[in-house]
C-alpha positions as CSV (number, residue, x, y, z in Angstrom):
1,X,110.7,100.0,110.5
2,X,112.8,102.9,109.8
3,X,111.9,106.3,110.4
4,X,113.9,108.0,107.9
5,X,112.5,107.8,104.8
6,X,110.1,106.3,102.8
7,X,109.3,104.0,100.3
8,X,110.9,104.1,97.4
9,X,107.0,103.6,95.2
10,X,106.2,107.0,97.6
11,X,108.5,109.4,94.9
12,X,107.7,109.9,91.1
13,X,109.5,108.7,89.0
14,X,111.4,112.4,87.3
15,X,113.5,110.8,84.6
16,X,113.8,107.8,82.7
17,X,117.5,107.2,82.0
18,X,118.8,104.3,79.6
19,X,121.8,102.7,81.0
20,X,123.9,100.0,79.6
21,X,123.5,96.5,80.4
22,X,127.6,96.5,82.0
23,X,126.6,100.1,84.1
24,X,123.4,98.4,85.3
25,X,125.4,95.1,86.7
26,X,127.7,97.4,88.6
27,X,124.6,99.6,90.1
28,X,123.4,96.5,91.1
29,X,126.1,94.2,92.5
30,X,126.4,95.6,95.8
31,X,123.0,94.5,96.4
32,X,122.5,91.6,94.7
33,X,125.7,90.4,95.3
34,X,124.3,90.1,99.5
35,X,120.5,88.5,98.0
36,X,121.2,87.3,94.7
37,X,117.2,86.7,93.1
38,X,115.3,87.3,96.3
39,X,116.5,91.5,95.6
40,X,115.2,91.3,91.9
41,X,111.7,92.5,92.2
42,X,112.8,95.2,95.1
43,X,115.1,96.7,91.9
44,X,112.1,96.1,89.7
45,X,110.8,99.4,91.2
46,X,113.6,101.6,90.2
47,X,115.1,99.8,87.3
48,X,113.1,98.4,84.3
49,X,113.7,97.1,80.4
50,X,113.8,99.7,77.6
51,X,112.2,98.6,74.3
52,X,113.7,95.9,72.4
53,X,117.6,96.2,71.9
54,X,117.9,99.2,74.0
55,X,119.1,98.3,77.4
56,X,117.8,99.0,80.3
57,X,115.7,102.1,81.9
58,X,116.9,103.9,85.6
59,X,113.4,105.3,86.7
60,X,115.6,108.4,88.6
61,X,113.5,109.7,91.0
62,X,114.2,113.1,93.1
63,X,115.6,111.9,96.1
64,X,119.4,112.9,97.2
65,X,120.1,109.0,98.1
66,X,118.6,105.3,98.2
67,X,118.6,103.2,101.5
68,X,118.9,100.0,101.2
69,X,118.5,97.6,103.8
70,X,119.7,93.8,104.0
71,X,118.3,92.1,107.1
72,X,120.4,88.9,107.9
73,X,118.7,85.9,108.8
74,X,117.0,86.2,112.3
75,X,117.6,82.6,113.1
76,X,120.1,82.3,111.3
77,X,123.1,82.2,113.9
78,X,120.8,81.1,117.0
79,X,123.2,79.4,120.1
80,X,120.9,77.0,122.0
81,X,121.0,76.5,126.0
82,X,121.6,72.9,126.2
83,X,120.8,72.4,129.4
84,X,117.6,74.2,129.0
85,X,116.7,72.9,126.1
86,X,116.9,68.9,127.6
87,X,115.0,70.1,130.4
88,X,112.1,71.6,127.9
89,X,112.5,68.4,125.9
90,X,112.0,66.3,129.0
91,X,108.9,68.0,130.0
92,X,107.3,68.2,126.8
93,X,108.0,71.9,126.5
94,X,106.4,72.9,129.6
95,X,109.7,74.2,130.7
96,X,110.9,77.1,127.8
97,X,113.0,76.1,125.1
98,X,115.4,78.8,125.0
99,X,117.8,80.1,122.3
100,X,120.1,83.4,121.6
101,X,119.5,84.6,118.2
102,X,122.4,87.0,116.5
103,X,120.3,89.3,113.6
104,X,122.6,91.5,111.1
105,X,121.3,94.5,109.2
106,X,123.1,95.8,106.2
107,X,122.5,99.6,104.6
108,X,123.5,100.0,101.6
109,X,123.7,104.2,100.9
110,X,123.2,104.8,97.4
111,X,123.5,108.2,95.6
112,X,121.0,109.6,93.5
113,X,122.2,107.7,90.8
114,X,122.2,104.3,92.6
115,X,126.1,103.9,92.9
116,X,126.9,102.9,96.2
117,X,128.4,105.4,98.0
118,X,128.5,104.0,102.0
119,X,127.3,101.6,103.9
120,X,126.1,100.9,107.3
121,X,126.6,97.7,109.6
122,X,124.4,96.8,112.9
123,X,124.6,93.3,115.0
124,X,122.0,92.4,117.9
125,X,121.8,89.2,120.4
126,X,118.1,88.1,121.0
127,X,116.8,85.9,123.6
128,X,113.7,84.0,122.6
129,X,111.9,81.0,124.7
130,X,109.0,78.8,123.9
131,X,106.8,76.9,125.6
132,X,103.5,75.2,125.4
133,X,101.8,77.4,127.6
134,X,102.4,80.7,126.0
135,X,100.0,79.7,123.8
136,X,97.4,80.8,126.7
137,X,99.0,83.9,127.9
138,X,97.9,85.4,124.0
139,X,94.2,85.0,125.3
140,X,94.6,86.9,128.7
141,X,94.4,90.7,127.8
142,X,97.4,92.8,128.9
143,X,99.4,89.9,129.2
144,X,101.4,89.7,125.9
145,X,100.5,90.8,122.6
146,X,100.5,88.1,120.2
147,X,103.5,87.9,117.8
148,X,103.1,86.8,114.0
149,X,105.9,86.1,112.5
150,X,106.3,89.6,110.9
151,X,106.0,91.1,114.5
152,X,108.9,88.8,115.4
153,X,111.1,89.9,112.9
154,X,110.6,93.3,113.5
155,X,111.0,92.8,117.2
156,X,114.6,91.1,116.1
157,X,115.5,93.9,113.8
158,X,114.7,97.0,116.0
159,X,117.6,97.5,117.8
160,X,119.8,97.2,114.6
161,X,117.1,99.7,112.8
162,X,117.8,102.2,115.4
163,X,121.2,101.7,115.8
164,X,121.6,102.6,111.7
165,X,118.8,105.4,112.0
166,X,121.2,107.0,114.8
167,X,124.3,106.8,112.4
168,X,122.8,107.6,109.4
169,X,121.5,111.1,111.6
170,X,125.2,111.5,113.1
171,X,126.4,111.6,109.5
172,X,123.7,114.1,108.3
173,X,121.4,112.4,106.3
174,X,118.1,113.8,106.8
175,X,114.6,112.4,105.3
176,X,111.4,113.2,105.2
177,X,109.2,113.6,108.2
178,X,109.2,110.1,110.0
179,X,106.8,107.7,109.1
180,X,105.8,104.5,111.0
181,X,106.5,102.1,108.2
182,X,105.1,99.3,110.2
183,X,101.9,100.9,108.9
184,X,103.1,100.8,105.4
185,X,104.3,97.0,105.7
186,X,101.1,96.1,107.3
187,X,99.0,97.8,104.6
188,X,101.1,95.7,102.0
189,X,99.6,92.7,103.1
């Protein structure tokens, strides 16, 4: 979703550094310390296993930092409108279910090393509402696009992509030329 950036696969690998196994634990804490297992094959792209008994390999690429992003959980911390929600229950859902959804993101700014050298924070409040009916309003065109799930996290994360994409260009980190990763997620698939 960002548009600073790219993919870390997109740049060649320049070097392969060994590391020890106590320098590659404190590369990677700051990000698996947030995921714990569910980061290990994200770091499987820039870190891999030398030959037998000699540690492990940094695949340095030529990039001047790494960013990267922990998304919290988008339902996670979700407030529900009671009253709403009884009255949607009562009708069998004809009336929207309602419920405010707090998403986090997380950038982690790595150096060209990958040692963690900032990090950026972004909070945003979503309103989403269900109902049996929306189902129909998919099939009428111009209505509403219909949402997968990936489209809905997206939607939830936006607002904290752009919020980080503005700081990181206040500080004066520059990328490449923007690409529409949506693309590049969608492709992956």
């Amino acid at each position: 979703m960002m548009q600073i950036g790219k993919p870390v696969l997109d740049y060649p690998v320049i070097a392969q550094v060994p590391i020890s196994t106590a320098e590659f634990q404190k590369r990677l804490r700051p990000y698996l310390s947030r995921v714990r297992r569910t980061g290990v094959p994200e770091m499987e792209k820039i870190f891999d296993s030398g030959p037998r008994g000699h540690g492990i390999i940094f695949k340095k690429r030529a990039v001047d930092y790494y960013f990267v992003a922990v998304h919290g959980p988008p339902f996670g911390r979700c407030h529900e409108d009671i009253a709403a929600n009884l009255l949607s229950i009562m009708t069998f859902v004809t009336f929207p279910f309602r419920s405010i959804c707090t998403s986090h993101t997380e950038i982690l700014i790595m150096d060209s090393n990958f040692e963690q050298v900032g990090e950026l924070n972004a909070s945003t409040e979503t309103e989403l509402s269900s109902a049996w009916w929306y189902y129909f309003l998919d099939s009428i065109p111009g209505v509403r696009e219909p949402m997968d799930a990936h489209a809905l996290d997206r939607s939830l994360f936006r607002s904290d992509i752009y919020k980080l994409e503005a700081e990181l260009l206040r500080i004066g980190v520059r990328g490449e030329p923007p690409i529409e990763s949506e693309e590049y997620h969608d492709s992956q698939e």
